[in-house]
C-alpha atoms as one frame of an Amber mdcrd trajectory, in Angstrom:
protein
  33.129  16.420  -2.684  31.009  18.867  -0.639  27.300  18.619  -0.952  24.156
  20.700  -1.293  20.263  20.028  -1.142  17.606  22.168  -2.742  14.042  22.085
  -1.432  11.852  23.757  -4.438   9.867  23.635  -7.230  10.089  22.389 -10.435
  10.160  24.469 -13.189   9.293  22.778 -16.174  11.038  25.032 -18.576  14.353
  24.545 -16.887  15.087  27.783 -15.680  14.501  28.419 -12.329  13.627  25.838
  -9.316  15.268  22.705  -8.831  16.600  22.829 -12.625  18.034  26.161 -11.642
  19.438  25.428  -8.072  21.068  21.716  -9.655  22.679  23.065 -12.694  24.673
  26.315 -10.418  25.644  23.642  -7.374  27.645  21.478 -10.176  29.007  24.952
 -11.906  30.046  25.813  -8.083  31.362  22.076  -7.699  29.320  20.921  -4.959
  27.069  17.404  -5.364  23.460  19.050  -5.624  20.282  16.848  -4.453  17.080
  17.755  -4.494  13.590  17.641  -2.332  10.790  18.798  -4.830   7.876  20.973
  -3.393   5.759  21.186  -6.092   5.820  20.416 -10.333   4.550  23.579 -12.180
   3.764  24.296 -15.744   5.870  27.301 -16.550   8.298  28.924 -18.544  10.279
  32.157 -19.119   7.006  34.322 -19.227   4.807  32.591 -16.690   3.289  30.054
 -14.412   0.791  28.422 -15.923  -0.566  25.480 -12.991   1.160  24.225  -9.703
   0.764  20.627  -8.159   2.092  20.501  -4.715   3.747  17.678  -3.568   1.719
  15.735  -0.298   3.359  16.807   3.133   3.932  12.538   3.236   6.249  12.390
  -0.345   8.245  15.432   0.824   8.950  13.970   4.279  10.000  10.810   2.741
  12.377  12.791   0.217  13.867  14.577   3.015  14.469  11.499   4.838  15.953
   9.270   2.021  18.319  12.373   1.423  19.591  12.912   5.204  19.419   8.881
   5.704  22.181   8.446   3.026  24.035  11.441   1.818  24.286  14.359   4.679
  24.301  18.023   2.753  26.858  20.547   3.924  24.156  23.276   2.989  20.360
  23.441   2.102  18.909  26.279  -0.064  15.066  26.215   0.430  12.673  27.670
  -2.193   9.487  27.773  -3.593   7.371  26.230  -0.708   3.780  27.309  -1.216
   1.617  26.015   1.641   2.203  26.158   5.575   1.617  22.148   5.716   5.047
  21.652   3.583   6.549  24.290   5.515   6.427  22.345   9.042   7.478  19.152
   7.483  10.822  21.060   6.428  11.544  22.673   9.471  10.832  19.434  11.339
  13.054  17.340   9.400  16.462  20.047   8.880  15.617  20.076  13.073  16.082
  16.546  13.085  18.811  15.837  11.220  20.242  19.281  12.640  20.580  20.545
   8.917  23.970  23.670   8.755  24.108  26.227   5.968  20.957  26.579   5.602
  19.935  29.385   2.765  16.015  30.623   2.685  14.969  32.193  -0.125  11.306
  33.462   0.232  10.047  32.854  -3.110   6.518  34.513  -2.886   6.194  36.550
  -6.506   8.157  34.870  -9.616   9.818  37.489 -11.975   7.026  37.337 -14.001
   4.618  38.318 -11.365   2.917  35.302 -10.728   1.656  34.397  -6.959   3.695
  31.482  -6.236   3.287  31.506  -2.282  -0.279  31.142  -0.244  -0.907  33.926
   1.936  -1.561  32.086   4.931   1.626  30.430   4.518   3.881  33.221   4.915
   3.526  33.386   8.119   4.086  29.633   9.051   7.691  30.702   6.912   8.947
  32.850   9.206   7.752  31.305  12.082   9.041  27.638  11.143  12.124  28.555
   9.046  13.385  31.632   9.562  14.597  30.712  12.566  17.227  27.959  11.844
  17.916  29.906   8.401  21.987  31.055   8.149  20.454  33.548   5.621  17.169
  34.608   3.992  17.121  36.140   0.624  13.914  38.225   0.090  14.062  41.012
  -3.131  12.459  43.870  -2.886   8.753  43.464  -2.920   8.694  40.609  -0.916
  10.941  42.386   1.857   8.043  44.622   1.816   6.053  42.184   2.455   7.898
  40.838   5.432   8.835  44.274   7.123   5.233  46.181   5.578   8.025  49.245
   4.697   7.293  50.387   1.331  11.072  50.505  -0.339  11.908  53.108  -2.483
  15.760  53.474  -2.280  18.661  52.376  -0.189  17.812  54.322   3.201  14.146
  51.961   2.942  16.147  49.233   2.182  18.778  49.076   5.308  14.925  50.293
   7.573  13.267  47.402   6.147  16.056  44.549   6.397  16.848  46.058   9.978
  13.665  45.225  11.235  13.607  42.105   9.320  16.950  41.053  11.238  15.606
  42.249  14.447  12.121  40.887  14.072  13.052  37.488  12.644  16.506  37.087
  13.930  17.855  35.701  10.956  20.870  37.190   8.741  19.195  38.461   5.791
  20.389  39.670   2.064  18.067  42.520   0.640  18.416  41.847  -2.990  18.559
  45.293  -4.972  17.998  43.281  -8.375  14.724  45.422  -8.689  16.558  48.955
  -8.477  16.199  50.672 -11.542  19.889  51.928 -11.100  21.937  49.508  -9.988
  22.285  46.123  -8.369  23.321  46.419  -4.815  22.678  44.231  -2.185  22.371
  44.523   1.306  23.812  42.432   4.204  22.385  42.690   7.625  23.990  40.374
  10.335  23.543  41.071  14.231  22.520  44.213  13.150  25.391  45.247  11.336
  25.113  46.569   7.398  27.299  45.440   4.683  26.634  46.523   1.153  27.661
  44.354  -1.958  27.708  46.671  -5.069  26.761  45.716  -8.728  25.836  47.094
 -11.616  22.855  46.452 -13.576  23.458  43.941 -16.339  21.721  45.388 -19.444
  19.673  41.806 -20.416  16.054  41.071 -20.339  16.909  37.320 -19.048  16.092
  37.189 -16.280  14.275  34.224 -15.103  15.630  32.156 -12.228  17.754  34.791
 -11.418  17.375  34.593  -7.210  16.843  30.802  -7.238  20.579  30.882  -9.142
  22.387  33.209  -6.221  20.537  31.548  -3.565  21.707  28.528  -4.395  25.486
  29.730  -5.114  25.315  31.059  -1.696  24.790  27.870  -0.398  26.975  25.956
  -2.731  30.116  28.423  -1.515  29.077  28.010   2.317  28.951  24.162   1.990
  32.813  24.318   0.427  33.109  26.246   4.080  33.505  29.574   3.007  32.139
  32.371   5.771  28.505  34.171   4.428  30.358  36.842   3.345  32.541  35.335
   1.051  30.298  32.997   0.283  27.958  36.243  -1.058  30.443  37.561  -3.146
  31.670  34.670  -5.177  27.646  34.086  -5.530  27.043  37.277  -6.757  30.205
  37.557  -9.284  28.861  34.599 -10.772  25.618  35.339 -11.438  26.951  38.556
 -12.736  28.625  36.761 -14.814  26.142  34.316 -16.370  23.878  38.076 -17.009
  26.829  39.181 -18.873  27.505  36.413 -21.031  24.550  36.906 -22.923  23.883
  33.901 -24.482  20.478  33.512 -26.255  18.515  29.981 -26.262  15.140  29.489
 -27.655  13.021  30.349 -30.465  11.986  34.159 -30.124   8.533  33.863 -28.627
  10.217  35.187 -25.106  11.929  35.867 -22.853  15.569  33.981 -23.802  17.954
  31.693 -21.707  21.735  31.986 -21.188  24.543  29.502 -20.584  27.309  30.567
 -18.727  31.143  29.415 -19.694  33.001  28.476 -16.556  36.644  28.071 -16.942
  39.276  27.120 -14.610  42.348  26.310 -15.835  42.963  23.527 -18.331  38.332
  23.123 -18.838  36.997  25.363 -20.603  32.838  24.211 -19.916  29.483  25.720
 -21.159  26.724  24.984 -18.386  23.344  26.174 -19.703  21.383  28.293 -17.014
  18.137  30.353 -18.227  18.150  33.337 -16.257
């Protein structure tokens, strides 16, 4: 069995972070470990406090992991200070980490800072680098290229310059549009787009910490980025469109998606 390792947050509500990342590698069959950045008090509607993990613990995670069970792929996170930053682009150096899938959580859906300013810059010095992918959405591609996006033409300007500047393949999510859901590929300078349609549900929690990690669920199974991008992206289209409703009406609600293959017919729960 192919295997994955997310480097995040917690989420204490279950619906994005490490609880998000573990419950799509198993949905995508991969073994999914994890390397936990930080525990914070959150749910559907907001962050309420973060506790970082000490550079020390998350070297030792990292270590235990790549001493005993080698991932085929690593999807990286939340990963709010520079000081956690250089311990996780030392270690996937050292134990020459492959498929590895950045996603530059600096905003959480429900606005909330979840990234340190000074630290964004020790992530795309440190990480960006040895990433196979990043996966910033909108505002925090603005962020990283300082092009203010408006529609698709300031999207392909702003992840061009991202790909040039950073040298890193990167996928523009367009999950922000307010008419549809198209992403953008940029690799070696060349544009791909993936087209989607916006999925009419509220739900949306944990929804880039869910394709991230599909993406590097499908590229540990050995599939090429593209490929690996599309079967990512059908799913989480899918889990948007099953529309299942958890909770008890105070918020935002949580979905579970239903995969079935053949003879199993299996509910996973994911709040997105």
């Amino acid at each position: 069995m192919k295997t994955a390792l997310t480097i995040a947050g917690s989420d204490s509500s279950g619906g994005a972070g490490i609880q998000a990342d573990l419950k799509t590698m198993i949905t995508n069959e991969v073994y999914g470990m994890s390397a936990i950045t930080a525990l914070t008090a959150q749910n559907t509607t907001g962050v309420k406090s973060i506790l970082e993990s000490t550079p020390e613990f998350l070297e030792d995670q990292l270590d235990m992991i790549f001493e005993d069970i080698v991932p085929d792929a690593v999807k990286i996170g939340m990963v709010s200070s520079s000081p956690l930053i250089k311990v996780i682009g030392n270690k996937l150096r050292e134990f020459n980490a492959q498929n590895i899938v950045v996603d530059p959580v600096m905003v959480a859906t429900s606005g909330s800072d979840l990234m340190k300013t000074e630290a964004v810059e020790t992530l795309t010095g440190e990480l960006f680098p040895i990433a196979t992918l990043i996966t910033p959405n909108i505002p925090e591609a603005e962020v990283l290229s300082g092009i203010k996006i408006n529609n698709a033409d300031d999207m392909e300007e702003a992840a061009k310059k991202i790909n040039e500047q950073y040298g890193c393949s990167i996928l523009l999510k367009g999950g922000h549009s307010v008419n549809d859901a198209n992403d953008l590929l940029v690799k070696d300078g060349q544009i791909k787009w993936f087209k989607g349609d916006l999925v009419d549900n509220p739900n949306t929690h944990g929804t880039g910490c869910t394709l991230s990690s599909a993406i590097a669920s499908n590229l540990a199974k050995g599939n090429d980025l593209d490929t690996s991008i599309k079967l990512a992206k059908d799913y989480l289209t899918k889990a948007l469109e099953s529309g299942l409703d958890l909770g008890n009406g105070r918020g935002p609600m949580n979905h579970a998606f239903k995969l079935t293959d053949k003879e199993k017919s299996v509910w996973f729960p994911l709040n997105l």
